[in-house]
C-alpha positions as a Markdown table, in Angstrom:
| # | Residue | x | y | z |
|---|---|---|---|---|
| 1 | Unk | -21.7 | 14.6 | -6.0 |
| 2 | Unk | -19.2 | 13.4 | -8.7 |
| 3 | Unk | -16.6 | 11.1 | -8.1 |
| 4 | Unk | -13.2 | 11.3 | -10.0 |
| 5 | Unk | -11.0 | 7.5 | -10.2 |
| 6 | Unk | -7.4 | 7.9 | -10.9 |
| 7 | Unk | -5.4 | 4.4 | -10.6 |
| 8 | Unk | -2.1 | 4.6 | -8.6 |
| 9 | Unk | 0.4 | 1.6 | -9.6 |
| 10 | Unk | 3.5 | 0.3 | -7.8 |
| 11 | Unk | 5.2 | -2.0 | -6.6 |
| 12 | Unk | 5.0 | -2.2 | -2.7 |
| 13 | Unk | 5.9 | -3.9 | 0.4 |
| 14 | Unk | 4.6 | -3.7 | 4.1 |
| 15 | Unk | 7.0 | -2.9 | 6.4 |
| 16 | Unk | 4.8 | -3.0 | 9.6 |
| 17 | Unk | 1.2 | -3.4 | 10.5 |
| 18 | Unk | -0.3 | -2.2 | 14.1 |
| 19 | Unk | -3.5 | -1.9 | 16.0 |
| 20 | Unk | -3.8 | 1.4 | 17.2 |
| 21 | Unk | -5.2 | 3.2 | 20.7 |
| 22 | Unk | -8.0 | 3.8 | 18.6 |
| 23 | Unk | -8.6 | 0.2 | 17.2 |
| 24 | Unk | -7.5 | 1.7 | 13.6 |
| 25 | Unk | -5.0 | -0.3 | 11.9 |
| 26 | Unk | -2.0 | 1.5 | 10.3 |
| 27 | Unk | -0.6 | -0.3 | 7.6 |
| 28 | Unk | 3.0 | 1.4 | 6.4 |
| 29 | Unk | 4.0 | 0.1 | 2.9 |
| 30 | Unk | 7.3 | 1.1 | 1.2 |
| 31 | Unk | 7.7 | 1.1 | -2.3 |
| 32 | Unk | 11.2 | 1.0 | -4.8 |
| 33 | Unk | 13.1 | 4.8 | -4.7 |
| 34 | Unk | 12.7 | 4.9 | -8.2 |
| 35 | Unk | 8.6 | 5.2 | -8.0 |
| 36 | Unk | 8.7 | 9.3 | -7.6 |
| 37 | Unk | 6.0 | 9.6 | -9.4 |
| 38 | Unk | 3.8 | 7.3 | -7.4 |
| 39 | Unk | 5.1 | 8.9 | -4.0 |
| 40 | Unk | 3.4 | 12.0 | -5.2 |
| 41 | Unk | 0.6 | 10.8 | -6.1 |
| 42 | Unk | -0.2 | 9.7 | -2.5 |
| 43 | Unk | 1.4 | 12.8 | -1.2 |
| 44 | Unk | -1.4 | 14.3 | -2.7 |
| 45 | Unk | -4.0 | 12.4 | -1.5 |
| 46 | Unk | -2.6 | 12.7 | 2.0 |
| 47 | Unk | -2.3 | 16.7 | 1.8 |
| 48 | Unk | -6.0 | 16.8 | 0.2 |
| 49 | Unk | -7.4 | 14.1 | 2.3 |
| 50 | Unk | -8.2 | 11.8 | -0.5 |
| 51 | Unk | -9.2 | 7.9 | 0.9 |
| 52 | Unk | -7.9 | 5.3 | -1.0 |
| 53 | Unk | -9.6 | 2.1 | -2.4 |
| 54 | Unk | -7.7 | -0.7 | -3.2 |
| 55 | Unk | -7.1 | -4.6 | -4.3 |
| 56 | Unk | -3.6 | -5.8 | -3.9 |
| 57 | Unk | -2.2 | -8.5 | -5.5 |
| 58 | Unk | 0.5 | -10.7 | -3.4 |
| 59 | Unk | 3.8 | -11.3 | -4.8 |
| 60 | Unk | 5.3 | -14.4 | -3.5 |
| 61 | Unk | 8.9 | -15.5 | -4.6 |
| 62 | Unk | 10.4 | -18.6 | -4.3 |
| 63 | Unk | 13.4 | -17.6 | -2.5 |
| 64 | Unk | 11.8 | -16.6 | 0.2 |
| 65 | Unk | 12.3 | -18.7 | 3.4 |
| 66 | Unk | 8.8 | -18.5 | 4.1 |
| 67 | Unk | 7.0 | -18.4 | 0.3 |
| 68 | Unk | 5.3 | -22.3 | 1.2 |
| 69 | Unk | 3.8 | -20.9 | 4.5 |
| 70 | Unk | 1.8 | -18.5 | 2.7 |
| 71 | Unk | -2.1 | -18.8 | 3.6 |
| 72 | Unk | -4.8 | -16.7 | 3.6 |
């Protein structure tokens, strides 16, 4: 079977990450209003189904209160 790659890019932040009943972790991410384009792009992929693989890169200003306690 033939896979097809499309690359979605934009600018996101979590808002909330939880264990669920099932032991699945939901992860909800928001992204800048002006992204439409993005947003349906993975309304597609959640009406067809489509899993997504991904790398993030963090994003760690300065101004943050908490930007120096940031460890993986």
């Amino acid at each position: 079977m033939k896979s097809k790659k499309s690359v979605i890019s934009a600018d996101l932040e979590v808002i909330r990450v939880q264990t669920m009943a099932s032991k699945a972790i939901r992860v909800i991410l928001e992204m800048p209003e002006h992204m439409i384009p993005q947003m349906a792009m993975f309304a597609e992929c959640q009406r067809n189904g489509i899993y997504l693989h991904g790398d993030f890169t963090a994003i760690v200003t300065e101004d943050k209160d908490n930007a120096n306690d940031f460890d993986f």
